[in-house]
Structures are given as C-alpha cells and as structure tokens.
FILOZA-657535 format. One record per residue (C-alpha): x, z, y. Coordinates in steps of 0.2 Angstrom, whole numbers, padded with zeros to 4 digits, always signed. Layout:
N
XZY
...
// end
This chain:
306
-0141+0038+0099
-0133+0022+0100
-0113+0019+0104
-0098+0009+0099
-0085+0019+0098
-0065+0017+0093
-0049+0029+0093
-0031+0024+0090
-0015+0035+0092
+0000+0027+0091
+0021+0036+0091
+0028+0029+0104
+0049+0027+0107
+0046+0046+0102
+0053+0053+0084
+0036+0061+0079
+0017+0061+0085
+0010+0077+0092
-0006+0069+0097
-0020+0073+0087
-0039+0065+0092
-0054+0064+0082
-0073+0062+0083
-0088+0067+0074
-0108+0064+0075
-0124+0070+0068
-0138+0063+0073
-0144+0071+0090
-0125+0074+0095
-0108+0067+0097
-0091+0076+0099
-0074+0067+0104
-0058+0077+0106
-0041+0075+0110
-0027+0085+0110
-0006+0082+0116
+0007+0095+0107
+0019+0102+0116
+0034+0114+0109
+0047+0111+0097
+0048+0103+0080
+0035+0102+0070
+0026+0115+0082
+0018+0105+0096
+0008+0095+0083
+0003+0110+0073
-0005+0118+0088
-0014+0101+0094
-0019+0098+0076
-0028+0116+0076
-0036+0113+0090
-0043+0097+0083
-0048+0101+0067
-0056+0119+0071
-0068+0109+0086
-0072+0099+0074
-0076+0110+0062
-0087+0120+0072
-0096+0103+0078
-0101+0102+0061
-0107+0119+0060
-0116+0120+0072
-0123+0102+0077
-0140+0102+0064
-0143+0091+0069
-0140+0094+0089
-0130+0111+0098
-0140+0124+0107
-0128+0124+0121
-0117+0109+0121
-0108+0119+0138
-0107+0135+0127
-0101+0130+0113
-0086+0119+0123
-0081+0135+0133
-0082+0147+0114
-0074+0133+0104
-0059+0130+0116
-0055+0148+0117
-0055+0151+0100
-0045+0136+0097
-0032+0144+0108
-0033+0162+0098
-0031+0151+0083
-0015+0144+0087
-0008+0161+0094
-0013+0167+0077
-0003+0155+0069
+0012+0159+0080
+0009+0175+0076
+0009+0174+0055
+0025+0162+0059
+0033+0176+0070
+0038+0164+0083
+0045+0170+0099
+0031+0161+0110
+0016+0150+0104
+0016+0134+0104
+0004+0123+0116
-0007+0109+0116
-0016+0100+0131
-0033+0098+0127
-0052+0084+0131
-0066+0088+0123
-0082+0079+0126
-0101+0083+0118
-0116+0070+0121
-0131+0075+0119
-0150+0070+0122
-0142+0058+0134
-0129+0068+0143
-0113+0069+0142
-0103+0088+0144
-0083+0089+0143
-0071+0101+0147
-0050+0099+0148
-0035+0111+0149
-0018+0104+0154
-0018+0084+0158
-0026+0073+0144
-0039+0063+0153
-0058+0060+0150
-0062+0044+0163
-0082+0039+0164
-0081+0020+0170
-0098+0015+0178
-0102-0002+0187
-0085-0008+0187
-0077+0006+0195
-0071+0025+0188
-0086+0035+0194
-0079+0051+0186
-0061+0059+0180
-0055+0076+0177
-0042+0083+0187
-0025+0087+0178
-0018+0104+0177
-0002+0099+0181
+0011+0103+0194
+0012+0086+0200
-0008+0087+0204
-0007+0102+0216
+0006+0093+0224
-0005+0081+0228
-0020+0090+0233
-0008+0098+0247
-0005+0082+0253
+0015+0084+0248
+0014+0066+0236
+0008+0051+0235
+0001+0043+0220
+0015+0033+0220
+0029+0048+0221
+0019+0057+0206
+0020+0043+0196
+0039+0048+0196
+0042+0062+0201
+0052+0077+0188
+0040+0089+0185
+0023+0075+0181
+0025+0082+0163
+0023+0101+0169
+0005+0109+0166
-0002+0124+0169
-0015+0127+0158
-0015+0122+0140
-0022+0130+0123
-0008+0141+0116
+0006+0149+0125
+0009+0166+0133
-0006+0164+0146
-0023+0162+0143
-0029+0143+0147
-0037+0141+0161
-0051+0128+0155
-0062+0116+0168
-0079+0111+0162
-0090+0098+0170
-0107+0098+0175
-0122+0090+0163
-0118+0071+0166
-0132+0058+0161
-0126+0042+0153
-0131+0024+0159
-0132+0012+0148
-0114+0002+0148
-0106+0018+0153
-0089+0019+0144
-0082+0037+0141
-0063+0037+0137
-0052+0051+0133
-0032+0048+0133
-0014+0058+0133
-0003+0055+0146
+0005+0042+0136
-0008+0031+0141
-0015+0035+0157
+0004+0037+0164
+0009+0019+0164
-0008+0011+0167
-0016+0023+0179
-0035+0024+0182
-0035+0007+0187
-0026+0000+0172
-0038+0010+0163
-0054+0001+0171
-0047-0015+0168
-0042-0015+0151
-0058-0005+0144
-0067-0018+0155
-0060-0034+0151
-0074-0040+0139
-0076-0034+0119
-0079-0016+0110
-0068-0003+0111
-0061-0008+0094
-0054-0022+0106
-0051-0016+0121
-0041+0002+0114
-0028-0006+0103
-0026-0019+0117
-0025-0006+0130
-0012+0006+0121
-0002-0013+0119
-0001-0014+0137
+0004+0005+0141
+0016+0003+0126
+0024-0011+0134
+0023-0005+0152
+0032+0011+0146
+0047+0004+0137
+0061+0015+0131
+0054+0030+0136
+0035+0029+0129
+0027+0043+0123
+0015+0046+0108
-0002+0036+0116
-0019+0043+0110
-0035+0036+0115
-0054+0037+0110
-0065+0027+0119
-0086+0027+0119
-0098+0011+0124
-0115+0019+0128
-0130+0009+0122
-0149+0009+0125
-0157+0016+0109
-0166+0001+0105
-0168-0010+0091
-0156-0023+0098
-0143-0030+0087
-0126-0024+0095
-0109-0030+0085
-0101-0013+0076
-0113-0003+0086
-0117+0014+0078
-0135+0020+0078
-0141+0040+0072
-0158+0037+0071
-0159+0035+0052
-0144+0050+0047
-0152+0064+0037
-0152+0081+0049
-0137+0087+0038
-0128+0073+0039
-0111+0071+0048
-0098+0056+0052
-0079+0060+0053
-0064+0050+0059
-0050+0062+0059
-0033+0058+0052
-0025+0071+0040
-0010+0081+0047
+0001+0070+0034
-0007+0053+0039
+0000+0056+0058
+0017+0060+0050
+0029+0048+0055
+0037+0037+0041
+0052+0047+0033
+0069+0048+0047
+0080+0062+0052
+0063+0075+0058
+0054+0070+0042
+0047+0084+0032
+0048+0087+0013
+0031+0087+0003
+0032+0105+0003
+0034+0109+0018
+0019+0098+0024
+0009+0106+0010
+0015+0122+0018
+0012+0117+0037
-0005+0110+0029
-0009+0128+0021
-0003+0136+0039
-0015+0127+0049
-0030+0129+0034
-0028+0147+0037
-0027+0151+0056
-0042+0140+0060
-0053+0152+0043
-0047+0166+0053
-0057+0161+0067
-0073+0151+0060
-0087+0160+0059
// end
C-alpha cells in the first residue's frame, strides 16, 4: 500500500474535546476511525475514546498482516465497542450510558469498507467531485429524505444535532456498512465530526481537500476554515483524511509505503485520553481522576478483547 495520510482534532468554542480519531496500519491493511462524544461531563469523551481505542486494538490483533473479513470485523468490532461502553456505565452505575457517534473505515487489497452509526461522515472524493458519502443517522436526514427540508433549512434547523443511532445508550445502534469499494489512484478518503462537515458541507469539503498539497496541508487548513465559518458556537472539529497512491516506486513527498513493514509490525497515531484534555479551566480534572478515568476505560475495553 501506498497513502499519505493526516488527522487533526481541534476544541472548538467548546470547554472540552469529546472527539476521539485515530488510525493504524500493518502492511496489507489500513484502519481509520472516528468517533463524536455525546453525554455529560467527562462521559461523552469516555465513551468515544473506548470506541476508539478498542477498534484499534482489535485492528492490531487481528490485521497480521491483513483481516480475514475487513466487512466482519467492522460489524463484530463496532458492536462490541458499544457493549464496552455500556459495560462501563454499568461499573460507574450511571443512570443511562453514555454515547458516541462513530466512522470507521478498513482498506485492504485495494478496497476500501466503512461502516458509521450516528452523523460523523466518511466522504470518498473522486475526479473532482464527491463520488460517495454516508448517510447521517440523524433526525434532520429523515426529514430530508421525506422531502419536508431543504439542504438549506437543515443546515439550521433545532434538531441537526439529534441522532438516532449511536454506539452506547439505551438502544442498540443501528450501524450502516458500505459495500466493497475499490480505490483509484488520487482517491481521497475523509472521515470528520460534524464540527467540520456542518459549517463547510460536502462541497466545502471537496474544495478544501482539493485545493492543491497533502492532507498534512489541506486538513489543518480545512478545520481553519470550518473553525472560522463557525464562530462563537464551533464545535470540537475532527478529521482524518487519506490520499491514495499507485503502489509504485515513485517518489511521492511524506507518502507512506507498507511494502517493507515486517508482517508483525504496526503504525499508530492515537492521542492518549490525557493528550486530548483540554489545558487546565473550570472542567479540568485532577491527575487522579484522569488516572482513574484512564484505568476505567483500560478495563472495559479488556473485558471485551478477546
């Protein structure tokens, strides 16, 4: 495999950061994931960083150097991700489980599988134009599918934030999985929260993944833009974005090529639960509660690792 790859999160206007986004390669598969807390404090960004970490975990399990079932393991992982984090809620003896929206995408041999519950995106830009997106689980998008808004009237209307499927909670999640995709070379896969993809739209995606330079370009540029378009009320903006390459011997600036990784060898980019901490306000957490927090999540993704 050959990519260029890049993810940023940033907090936003917002007190804390309950995105969590990471991704991890062996080398015959790749797996990106991204994930938007919702709940109380501290709570969202628990669950979203155990559904982060335990996909990841299992990737590195399992990818030696390539999946079985890329399409399998999206639909096991995910549902255990979500019995992780009522597991958690459970040990904590909270009233109701905290939630997380979730993207995750494998590529693999070429192809690329994803699969989502609630409204982060994955957007595959080909040719100059968004050939593929998933559909939000969100209120807002059944609304729209019965012809009752525009794409205009969603944009503001109350209830954009409100999904109906999500990893945690009282309900079990209700998780879309895409078809085998195969990848063109200058194919761009991107994932992002709604902190992104809310003020730019697809378009403002294309153009600002499009606009000339690597992701490591484009992203921190891009979130710059949705940041601004926001203003006051900007959320936490997460996004990881992937330039597909022809597996060749050309020279291609920060371009990441597998063919010489060791079968058991992986690649991690994940920020630690205290690295995505805010810097120390009124919300901020002692050491030992973060050390605590850590040890909570440690133990509700072992409970479900096998």
């Amino acid at each position: 495999m050959k990519f260029t790859i890049f993810q940023e999160s940033r907090i936003g206007r917002r007190k804390t950061n309950q995105d969590r986004l990471a991704h991890c390669y062996s080398r015959n598969a790749l797996l990106m994931v991204l994930a938007d807390g919702m709940g109380g404090h501290l709570h969202g960004e628990i669950a979203a960083h155990i559904a982060v970490q335990y996909m990841t975990n299992a990737f590195q399990r399992e990818a030696r150097p390539m999946l079985l079932d890329p399409s399998m393991f999206l639909s096991r992982e995910l549902s255990q991700a979500h019995g992780a984090i009522l597991d958690y809620a459970l040990e904590k003896g909270l009233r109701e489980a905290p939630r997380t929206t979730m993207v995750a995408c494998v590529i693999q041999e070429g192809n690329a599988y994803w699969a989502h519950a609630g409204d982060s995106r994955l957007y595959l830009l080909r040719g100059g134009r968004v050939h593929l997106q998933t559909r939000d689980h969100s209120r807002v998008q059944l609304m729209m599918d019965q012809g009752l808004l525009d794409v205009r009237s969603a944009a503001t209307h109350p209830d954009r934030n409100r999904v109906y499927s999500c990893l945690g909670g009282t309900h079990l999640p209700q998780i879309e999985f895409s078809h085998r995709t195969p990848l063109k070379v200058g194919d761009i896969i991107a994932l992002c929260t709604d902190g992104v993809w809310g003020p730019m739209g697809g378009e403002g995606i294309l153009r600002g993944l499009t606009a000339g330079g690597n992701p490591a370009i484009t992203v921190p540029r891009l979130l710059s833009e949705a940041e601004s378009a926001a203003g006051a009320s900007c959320d936490n903006l997460s996004m990881i974005a992937l330039d597909w390459h022809e597996d060749s011997g050309d020279i291609i600036p920060d371009a990441v090529s597998t063919q010489t990784m060791a079968l058991s060898d992986f690649t991690t980019r994940m920020d630690s639960f205290q690295d995505m901490r805010p810097p120390a306000n009124d919300m901020d957490l002692s050491d030992d509660e973060i050390e605590t927090a850590i040890q909570e999540i440690n133990a509700a993704i072992q409970k479900y690792s096998k």
